[in-house]
Structures are given as structure tokens and as C-alpha cells.
TIMIKE-624126 format. One record per residue (C-alpha): x, y, z; residue in three letters. Coordinates in pm, whole numbers, plus 50000, padded with zeros to 5 digits. Example, Ala and Ser with C-alpha at 12.3 -4.5 7.8 and 13.67 -1.06 7.14 Angstrom:
! residues 2
> 51230:49550:50780:ALA
> 51367:49894:50714:SER
***
This chain:
! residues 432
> 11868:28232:60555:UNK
> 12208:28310:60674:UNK
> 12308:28647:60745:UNK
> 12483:28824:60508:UNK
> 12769:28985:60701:UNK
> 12816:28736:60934:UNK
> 12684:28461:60745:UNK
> 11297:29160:57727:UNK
> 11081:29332:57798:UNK
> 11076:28909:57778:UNK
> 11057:28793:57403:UNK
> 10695:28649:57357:UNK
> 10834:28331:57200:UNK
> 10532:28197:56952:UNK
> 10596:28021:56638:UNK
> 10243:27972:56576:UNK
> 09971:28141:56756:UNK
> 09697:27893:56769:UNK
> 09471:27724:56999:UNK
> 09672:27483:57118:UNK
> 09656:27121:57104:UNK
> 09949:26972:57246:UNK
> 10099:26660:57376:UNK
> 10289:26610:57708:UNK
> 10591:26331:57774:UNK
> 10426:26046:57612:UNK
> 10007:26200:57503:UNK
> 09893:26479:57673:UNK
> 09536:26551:57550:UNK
> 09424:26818:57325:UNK
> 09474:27180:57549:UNK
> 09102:27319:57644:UNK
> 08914:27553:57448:UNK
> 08871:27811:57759:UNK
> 09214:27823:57774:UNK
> 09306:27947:57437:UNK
> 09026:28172:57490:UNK
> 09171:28344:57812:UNK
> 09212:28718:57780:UNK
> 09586:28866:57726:UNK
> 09546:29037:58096:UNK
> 09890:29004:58158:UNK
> 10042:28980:57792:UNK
> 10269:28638:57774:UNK
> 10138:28491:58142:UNK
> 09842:28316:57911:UNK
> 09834:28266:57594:UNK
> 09785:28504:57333:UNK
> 09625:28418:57002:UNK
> 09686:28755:56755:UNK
> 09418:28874:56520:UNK
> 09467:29028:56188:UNK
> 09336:29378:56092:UNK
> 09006:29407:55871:UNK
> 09180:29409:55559:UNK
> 09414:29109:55629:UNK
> 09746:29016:55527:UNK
> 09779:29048:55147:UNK
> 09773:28725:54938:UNK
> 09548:28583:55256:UNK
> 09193:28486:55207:UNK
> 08981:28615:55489:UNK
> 08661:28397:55658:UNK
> 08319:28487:55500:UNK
> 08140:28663:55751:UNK
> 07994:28437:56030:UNK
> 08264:28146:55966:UNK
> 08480:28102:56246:UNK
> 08879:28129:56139:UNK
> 09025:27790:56101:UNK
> 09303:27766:56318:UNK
> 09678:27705:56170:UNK
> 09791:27348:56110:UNK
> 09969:27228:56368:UNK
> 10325:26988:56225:UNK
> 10281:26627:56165:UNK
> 10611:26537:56104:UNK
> 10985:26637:56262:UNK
> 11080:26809:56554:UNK
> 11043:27141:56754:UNK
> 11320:27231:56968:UNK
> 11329:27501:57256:UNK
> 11619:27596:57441:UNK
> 11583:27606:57842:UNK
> 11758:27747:58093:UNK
> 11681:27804:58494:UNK
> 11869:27954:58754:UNK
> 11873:27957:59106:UNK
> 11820:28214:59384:UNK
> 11893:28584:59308:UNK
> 11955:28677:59613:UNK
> 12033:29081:59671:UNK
> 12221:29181:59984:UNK
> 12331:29562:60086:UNK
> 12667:29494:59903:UNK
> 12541:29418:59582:UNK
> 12279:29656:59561:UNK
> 12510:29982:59766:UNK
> 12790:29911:59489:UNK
> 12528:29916:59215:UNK
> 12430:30254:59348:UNK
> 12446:30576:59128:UNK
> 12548:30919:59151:UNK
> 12171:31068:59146:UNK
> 12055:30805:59369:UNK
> 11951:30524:59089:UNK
> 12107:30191:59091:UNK
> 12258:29977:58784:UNK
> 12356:29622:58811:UNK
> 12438:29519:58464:UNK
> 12795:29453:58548:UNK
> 12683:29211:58838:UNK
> 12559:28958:58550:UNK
> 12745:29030:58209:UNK
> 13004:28761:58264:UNK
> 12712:28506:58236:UNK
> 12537:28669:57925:UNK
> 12659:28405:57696:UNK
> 12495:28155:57929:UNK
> 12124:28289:57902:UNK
> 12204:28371:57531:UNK
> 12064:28132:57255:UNK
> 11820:28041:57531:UNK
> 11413:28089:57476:UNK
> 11321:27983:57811:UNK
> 11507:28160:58097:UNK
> 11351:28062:58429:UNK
> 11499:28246:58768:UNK
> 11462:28236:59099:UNK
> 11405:28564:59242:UNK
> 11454:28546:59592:UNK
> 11413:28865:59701:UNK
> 11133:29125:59662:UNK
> 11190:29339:59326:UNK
> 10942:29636:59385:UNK
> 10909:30035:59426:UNK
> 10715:30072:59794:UNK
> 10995:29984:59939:UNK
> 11370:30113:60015:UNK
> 11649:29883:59966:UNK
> 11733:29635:60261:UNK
> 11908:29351:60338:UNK
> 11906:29023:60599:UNK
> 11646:28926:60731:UNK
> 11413:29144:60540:UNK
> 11504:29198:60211:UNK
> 11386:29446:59933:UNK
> 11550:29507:59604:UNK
> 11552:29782:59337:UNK
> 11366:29711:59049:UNK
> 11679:29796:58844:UNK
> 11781:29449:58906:UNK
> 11512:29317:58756:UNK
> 11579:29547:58506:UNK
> 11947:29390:58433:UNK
> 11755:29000:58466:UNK
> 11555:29060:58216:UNK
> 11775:29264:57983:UNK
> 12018:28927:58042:UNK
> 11768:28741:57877:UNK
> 11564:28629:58192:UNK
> 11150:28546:58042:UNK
> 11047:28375:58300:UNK
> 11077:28491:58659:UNK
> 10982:28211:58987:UNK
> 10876:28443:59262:UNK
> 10780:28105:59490:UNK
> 11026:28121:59837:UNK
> 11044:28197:60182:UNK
> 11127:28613:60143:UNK
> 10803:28669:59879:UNK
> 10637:28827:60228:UNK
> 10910:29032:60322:UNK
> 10780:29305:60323:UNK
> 10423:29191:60363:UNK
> 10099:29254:60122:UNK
> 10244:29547:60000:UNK
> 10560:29450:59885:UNK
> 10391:29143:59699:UNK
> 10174:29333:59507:UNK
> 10431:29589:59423:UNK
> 10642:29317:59309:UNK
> 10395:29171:59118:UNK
> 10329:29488:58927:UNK
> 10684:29561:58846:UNK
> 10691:29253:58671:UNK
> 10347:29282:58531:UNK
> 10531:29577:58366:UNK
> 10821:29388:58218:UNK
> 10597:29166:58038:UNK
> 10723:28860:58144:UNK
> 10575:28557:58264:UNK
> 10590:28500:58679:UNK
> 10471:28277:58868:UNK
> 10506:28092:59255:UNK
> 10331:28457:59420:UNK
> 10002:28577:59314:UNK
> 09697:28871:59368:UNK
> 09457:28652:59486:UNK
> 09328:28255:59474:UNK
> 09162:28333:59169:UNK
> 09542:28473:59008:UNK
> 09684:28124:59185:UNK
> 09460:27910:59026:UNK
> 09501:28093:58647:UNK
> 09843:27879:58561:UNK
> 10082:28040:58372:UNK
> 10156:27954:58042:UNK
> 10422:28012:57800:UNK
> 10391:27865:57411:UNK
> 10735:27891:57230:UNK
> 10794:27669:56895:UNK
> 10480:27498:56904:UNK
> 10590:27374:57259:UNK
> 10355:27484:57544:UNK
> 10484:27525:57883:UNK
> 10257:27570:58213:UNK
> 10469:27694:58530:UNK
> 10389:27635:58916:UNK
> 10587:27714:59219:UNK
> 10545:27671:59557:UNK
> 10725:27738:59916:UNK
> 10816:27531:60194:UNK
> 10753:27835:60415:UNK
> 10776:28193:60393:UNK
> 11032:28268:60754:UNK
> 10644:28276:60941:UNK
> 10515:28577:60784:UNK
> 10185:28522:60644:UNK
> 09921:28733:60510:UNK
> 09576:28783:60627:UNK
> 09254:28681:60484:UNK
> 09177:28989:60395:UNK
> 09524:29132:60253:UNK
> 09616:29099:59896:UNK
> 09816:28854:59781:UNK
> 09836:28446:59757:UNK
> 10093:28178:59835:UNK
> 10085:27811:59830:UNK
> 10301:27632:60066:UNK
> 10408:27289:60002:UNK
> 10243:27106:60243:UNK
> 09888:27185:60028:UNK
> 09984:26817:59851:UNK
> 09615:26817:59716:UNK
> 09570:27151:59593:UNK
> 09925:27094:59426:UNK
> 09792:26772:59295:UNK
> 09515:26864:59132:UNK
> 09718:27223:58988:UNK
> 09964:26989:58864:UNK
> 09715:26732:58690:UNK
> 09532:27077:58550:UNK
> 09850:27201:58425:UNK
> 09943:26819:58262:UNK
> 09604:26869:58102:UNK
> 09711:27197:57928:UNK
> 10045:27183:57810:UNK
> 10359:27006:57656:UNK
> 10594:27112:57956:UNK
> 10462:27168:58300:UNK
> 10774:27333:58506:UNK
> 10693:27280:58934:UNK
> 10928:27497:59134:UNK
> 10990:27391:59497:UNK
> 11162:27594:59766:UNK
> 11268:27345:59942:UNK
> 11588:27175:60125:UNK
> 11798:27228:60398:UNK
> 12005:27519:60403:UNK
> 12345:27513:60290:UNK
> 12363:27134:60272:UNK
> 12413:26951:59980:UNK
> 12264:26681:60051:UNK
> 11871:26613:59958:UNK
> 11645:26540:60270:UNK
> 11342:26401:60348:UNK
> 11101:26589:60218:UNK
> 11226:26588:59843:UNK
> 11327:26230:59851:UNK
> 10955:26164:59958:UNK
> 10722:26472:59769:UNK
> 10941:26481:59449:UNK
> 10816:26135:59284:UNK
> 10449:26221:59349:UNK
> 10465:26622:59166:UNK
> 10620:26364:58859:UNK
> 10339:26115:58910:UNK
> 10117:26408:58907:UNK
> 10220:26570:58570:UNK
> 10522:26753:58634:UNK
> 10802:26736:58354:UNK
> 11100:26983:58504:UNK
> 11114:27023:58848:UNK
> 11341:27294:58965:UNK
> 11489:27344:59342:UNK
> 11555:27612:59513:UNK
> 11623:27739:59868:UNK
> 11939:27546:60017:UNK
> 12201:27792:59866:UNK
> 12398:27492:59832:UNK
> 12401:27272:59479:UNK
> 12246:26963:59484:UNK
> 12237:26624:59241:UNK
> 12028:26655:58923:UNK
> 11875:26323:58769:UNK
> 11624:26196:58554:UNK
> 11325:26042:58665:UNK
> 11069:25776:58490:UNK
> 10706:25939:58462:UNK
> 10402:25758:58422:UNK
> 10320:25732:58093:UNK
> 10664:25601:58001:UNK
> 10845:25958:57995:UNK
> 11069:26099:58166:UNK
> 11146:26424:58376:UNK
> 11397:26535:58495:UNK
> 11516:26744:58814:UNK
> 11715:26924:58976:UNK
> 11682:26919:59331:UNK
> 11875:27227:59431:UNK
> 12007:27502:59180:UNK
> 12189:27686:59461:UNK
> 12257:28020:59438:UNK
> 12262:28247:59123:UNK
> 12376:28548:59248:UNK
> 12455:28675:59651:UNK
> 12739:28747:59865:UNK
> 12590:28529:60143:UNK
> 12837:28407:60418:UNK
> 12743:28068:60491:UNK
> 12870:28083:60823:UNK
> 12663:27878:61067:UNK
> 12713:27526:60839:UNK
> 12558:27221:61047:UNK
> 12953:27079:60958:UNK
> 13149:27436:60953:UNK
> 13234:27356:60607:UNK
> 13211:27730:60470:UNK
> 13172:27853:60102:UNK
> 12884:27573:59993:UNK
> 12624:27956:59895:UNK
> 12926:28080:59660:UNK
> 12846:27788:59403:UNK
> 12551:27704:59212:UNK
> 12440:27576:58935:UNK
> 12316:27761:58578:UNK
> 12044:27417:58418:UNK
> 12043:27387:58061:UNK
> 11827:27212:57842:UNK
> 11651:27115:57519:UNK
> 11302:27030:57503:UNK
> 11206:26847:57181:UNK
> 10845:26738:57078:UNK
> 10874:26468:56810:UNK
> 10556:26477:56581:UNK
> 10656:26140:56448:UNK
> 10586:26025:56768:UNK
> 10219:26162:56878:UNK
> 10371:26512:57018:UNK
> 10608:26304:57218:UNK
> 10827:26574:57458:UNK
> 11152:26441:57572:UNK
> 11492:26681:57756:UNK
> 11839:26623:57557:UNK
> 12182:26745:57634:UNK
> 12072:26840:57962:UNK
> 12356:27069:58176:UNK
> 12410:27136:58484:UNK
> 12710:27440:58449:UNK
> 12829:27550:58785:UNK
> 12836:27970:58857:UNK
> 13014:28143:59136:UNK
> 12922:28451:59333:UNK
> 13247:28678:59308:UNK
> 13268:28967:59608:UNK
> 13572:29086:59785:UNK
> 13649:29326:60064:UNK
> 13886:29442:60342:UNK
> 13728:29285:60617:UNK
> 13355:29090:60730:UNK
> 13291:29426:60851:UNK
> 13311:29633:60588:UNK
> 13144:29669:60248:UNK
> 13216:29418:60010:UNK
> 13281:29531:59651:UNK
> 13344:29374:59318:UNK
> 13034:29160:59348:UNK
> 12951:28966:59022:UNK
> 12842:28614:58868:UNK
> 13090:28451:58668:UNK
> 13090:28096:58484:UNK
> 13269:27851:58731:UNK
> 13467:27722:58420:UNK
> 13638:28066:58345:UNK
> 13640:28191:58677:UNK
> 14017:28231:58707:UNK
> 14293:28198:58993:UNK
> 14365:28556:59019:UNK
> 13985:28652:59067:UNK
> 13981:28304:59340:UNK
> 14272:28502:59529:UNK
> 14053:28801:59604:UNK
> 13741:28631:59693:UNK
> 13661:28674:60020:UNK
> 13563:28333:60105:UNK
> 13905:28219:60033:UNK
> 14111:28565:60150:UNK
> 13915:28541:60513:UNK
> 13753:28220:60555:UNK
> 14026:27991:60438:UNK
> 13796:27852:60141:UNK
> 14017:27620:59903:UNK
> 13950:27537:59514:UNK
> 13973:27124:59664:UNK
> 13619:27246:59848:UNK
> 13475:27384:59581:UNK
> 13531:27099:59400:UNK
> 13372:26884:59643:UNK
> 13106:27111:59613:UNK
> 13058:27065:59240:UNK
> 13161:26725:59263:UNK
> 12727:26649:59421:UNK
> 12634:26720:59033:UNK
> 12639:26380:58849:UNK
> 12928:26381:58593:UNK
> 12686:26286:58275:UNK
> 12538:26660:58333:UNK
> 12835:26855:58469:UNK
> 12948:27082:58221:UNK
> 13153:27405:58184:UNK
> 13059:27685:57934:UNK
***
């Protein structure tokens, strides 16, 4: 991580709320029974199955006593349809969260997001990165050790943020403590989160998500977490990437259970935008395993999206680095000192369809890939930055370019940003 000066309540999305058979890309086999049993412990992170009162719903004929309740019919013919989005790294330095700063000491940062609200709108899946630690034990800090009000996740998930990926390399910032509070603040919020857990026994419960008839199942993990670790007998559970058989057998678990299974990977070199090594090699084996959307995170530089043929004749897709969402990070150490690669990211957008006609068959149509840009502005590197907010690249205009700091003091041109950009394959680039 670069330095930063120098460098609904979630919707709980159920058409039907069954026991769940379901059907992955290609035929996924029938979800387990102990998993549609699993308690609502942390209200949309399983799945819920709702009960009706004693009396029932009127015009409904209730089970004679000691007959179990049949469960709904699932389709057998047409389509379901769920509308996916997933964003990159939220990333909170002082100058976002000082501006956001009230009068009596509270903090709002709506304004930071609203000019993106009709890119998370419409959307029943909203998947982001949350780099930094949302929690309450904590004050406010920046680079290298970062802790953020939980007023931002507040404004997240008021944008329309359900799902939050807590799986990078500043979840131990602030150690056992912070993780836990974290976790609790979003336990609170009622959405589902994933990537960080309690304990191995939270890490190995994989989150699940049923919207439409479509099941999702959601796993994250970290490249590494900037050599903080926690101790075996601290709160809190991790799992780094280079666990390849513990991911493999999450992954074929997850397959197992649901329609969808999302993998988040920190991973990738920082602000390059170029893939290396390590997702060229470990990316084809989390699709061999199971996974159906993988979604990269941790360069804070864009990357190339593709599809990618899965082995029972599917496909998934990825994208190999989402960049990020929201910062004011000043890439200044580049390996090429080529600055301004953190201001742009990318906003992935998505349908998921399961075809009955076809055995539950999932497939991903009109897939985007919608560049954002990190607005901030200031007097000098050394003072407090202000004006800090997301905006769509494709209405981000020239007057707002002319006061961004990257171009005012480090000579940043539209031509570079357009290189940038120019990494996303043209079939997915889009502008909303």
C-alpha cells in the first residue's frame, strides 16, 4: 500500500424461501439438507427458510399435525435473472474521512458516493471490497494502519451495498480487536460478509445468499495481510492464498451448495496493470474447482476482465483486478513512474440467469466492466485534500479533471487515463 500523502440494512433478496435445490454452470447437485437447516445466526449470511404463524396465511391449508411441510415448487420452465454488481477496494484515508467529519464529532460520507447511486441501483447483488477496517474500538487513522468510522459503512450500505468482501491485506490492522469489532458492525447491518471471520469454525460456515431462486455461496481470501497475524489463541480467522487445499476443498463445498459460488482474491501487484504470476497460474484451478465469478482486488490499478471455460462446459468469468472504488491514494512509487493508475477502477456489472429449460443451467450476460474515478483536490501534497468523491468515469467532466489533484500537481493527462482504461477488453467496457 502506497502512502496516502506521499503516495439496507441489506435487502434479504428471496423469491422463494425453500430448501434449496439448485444447479450450478452446467448441474450442480441438489443443495444439502444441513444446509437449509442452518440456524439464521447471522440473518442473510445462511439461509433463512421463514415459518408461518399457527393460524397460517388465510386461503392456505396447513400440514396435519406430524406431516412435515412440503417445500414450494421450485420453476421448471423460463428464466430467473439477478442483477450483480462488485466493486473494488474502499479504501478510507484521513482526507476522506476528516472532510466527512461533523460538527458534534460524527462523520457522514453520503456525498463521497451519491454520484454512483445509479450504478448500485437496480442491482440485487452488490459485492464490495472493504479495504479498510469499519469498526467502533478504534479512532480513525490512516496509512499504514488504517481504521474507519462505521458511518461509512453506513453510506455503503445505504448505496445499496448487500454484500461486503472483508478478505485483504489491512483486515489485521488493528489486530484481533479491530476484526471482531468489524465483524460485529456488520453483523449489525444485516448484511452478508465474508473473506474475515470469528473463528475456523465461522471460516468454514460459507456464506450464502439466495435471491430469485438463484443461490450464491461467497469466499475470499488474501495474499497476505502487510505481516500482521493473529495468534492461536486471539479471535479471529483468515485464509491466505497460499492454503490451495483448504481453498480447494471450500470451493468444491461451496460448488456443492449453490448456483453461484463468488471467490474473492487479494491479489496482484500493486499499481500495475498488468496480471502476474500468481493469477495467471492459481486463477484456472479456483474455476476448475467450482468457482463461477472471481473477483480481484488489491493492485489499485484496473486490470483485464475475461471469460473463462469451466469444467462442466460453463463458463466463468473474471475480473482480475477491480482497482480502486473509492481513495485518494497517491500512487507515487510506480515500478515505471507512471502516476494516477489508483484514481481509476472499475464498477463489474452483471446478469446471472438460470435457465430451467436447461437443468438449472447458470450462465453471466451483458457483463460490464464501467470505469469509476476517485475525485479529491487540494492546495498542495501537504495539505488536506477536500472534495473527495466517486464519480462514473463516463460523466466525470473536464472542469472536475482540472481540479483533480493528480492532474493539477502530478501532471496526470486524460491520454493516461485512457491507457489506463484502455487494459479492460472493449466487448465489456462500458460507460453508465
Amino acid at each position: 500500500m502506497k502512502r496516502n500523502i506521499l503516495c439496507r440494512t441489506a435487502a434479504l433478496f428471496m423469491a422463494l424461501t425453500v430448501a434449496a435445490a439448485a444447479s450450478s454452470c452446467g448441474n450442480k447437485e441438489e443443495a444439502r439438507e444441513e444446509n437449509a437447516k442452518k440456524p439464521a445466526a447471522e440473518n442473510v449470511q445462511t439461509e433463512n427458510t421463514q415459518t408461518e404463524n399457527a393460524e397460517g396465511a388465510e386461503g392456505e391449508t396447513q400440514p396435519a399435525e406430524g406431516e412435515a411441510e412440503k417445500p414450494a415448487e421450485q420453476p421448471t420452465s423460463g428464466k430467473a435473472v439477478v442483477h450483480l454488481a462488485c466493486a473494488g477496494d474502499n479504501l478510507i484515508h484521513d482526507n476522506i474521512y476528516e472532510e466527512a467529519k461533523q460538527p458534534d464529532g460524527s462523520y457522514d460520507f453520503h456525498k463521497c458516493y451519491e454520484n454512483v447511486r445509479g450504478l448500485i441501483e437496480g442491482t440485487d447483488v452488490a459485492i464490495l471490497n472493504q479495504e479498510t477496517v469499519v469498526n467502533d474500538a478504534f479512532e480513525p487513522s490512516t496509512f499504514p494502519v488504517f481504521s474507519t468510522p462505521t458511518e461509512d459503512g453506513d453510506a455503503v450500505v445505504d448505496l445499496g451495498f448487500n454484500v461486503i468482501s472483508m478478505s485483504n491485506n489491512h483486515v489485521l490492522d488493528k489486530g484481533s480487536a479491530g476484526l471482531i469489532s468489524s465483524l460485529d458492525y456488520w453483523d449489525s447491518k444485516g448484511v452478508v460478509h465474508y473473506g474475515a471471520y470469528r473463528d475456523e469454525a465461522d471460516s468454514e460456515d460459507i456464506k450464502t445468499l439466495e435471491v430469485n431462486g438463484i443461490k450464491f455461496a461467497f469466499l475470499g481470501y488474501m495474499e497476505h495481510t502487510n505481516a500482521i497475524f493473529l495468534d492461536d489463541d486471539e479471535p479471529g480467522k483468515v485464509v491466505y492464498l497460499s492454503e490451495e487445499e483448504k481453498i480447494e476443498r471450500q470451493i468444491r463445498q461451496a460448488d456443492e451448495m449453490a448456483d453461484v459460488v463468488v471467490v474473492s482474491c487479494h491479489y496482484g501487484t500493486e499499481i500495475l496493470n498488468e496480471i502476474n504470476d500468481q493469477q495467471i497460474t492459481l486463477t484456472p484451478k479456483l474455476v476448475e474447482w467450482g468457482a463461477d465469478l472471481v473477483i480481484g482486488t488489491q493492485a489499485h490499478a484496473l486490470s483485464t476482465c475475461t471469460y473463462m471455460d469451466k469444467p462442466d462446459g460453463g463458463k466463468a468469468f473474471v475480473y482480475y483486478g477491480l482497482g480502486n472504488f473509492f481513495s485518494t491514494m497517491y500512487d507515487a512509487d510506480n515500478p515505471d513512474g507512471q502516476y494516477g493508475r489508483s484514481i481509476i477502477g472499475i464498477l463489474g456489472k452483471l446478469d446471472v440467469v438460470k435457465d430451467y429449460d436447461n437443468g438449472g443451467a447458470i450462465s453471466f450476460e451483458h457483463v460490464k466492466a464501467i470505469p469509476v474515478i476517485s475525485h479529491y483536490e487540494g492546495a498542495s501534497w501537504d495539505s488536506m485534500w477536500y472534495n473527495c468523491a466517486v464519480y462514473p468515469y463516463g460523466s466525470y467532466s473536464e472542469d472536475l479533471w482540472s481540479r483533480h489533484m493528480m492532474h493539477v500537481q502530478a501532471g496526470v493527462s486524460r491520454d493516461d487515463l485512457e491507457r489506463y482504461i484502455n487494459f479492460i477488453p472493449h466487448e465489456f467496457l462500458a460507460y453508465e
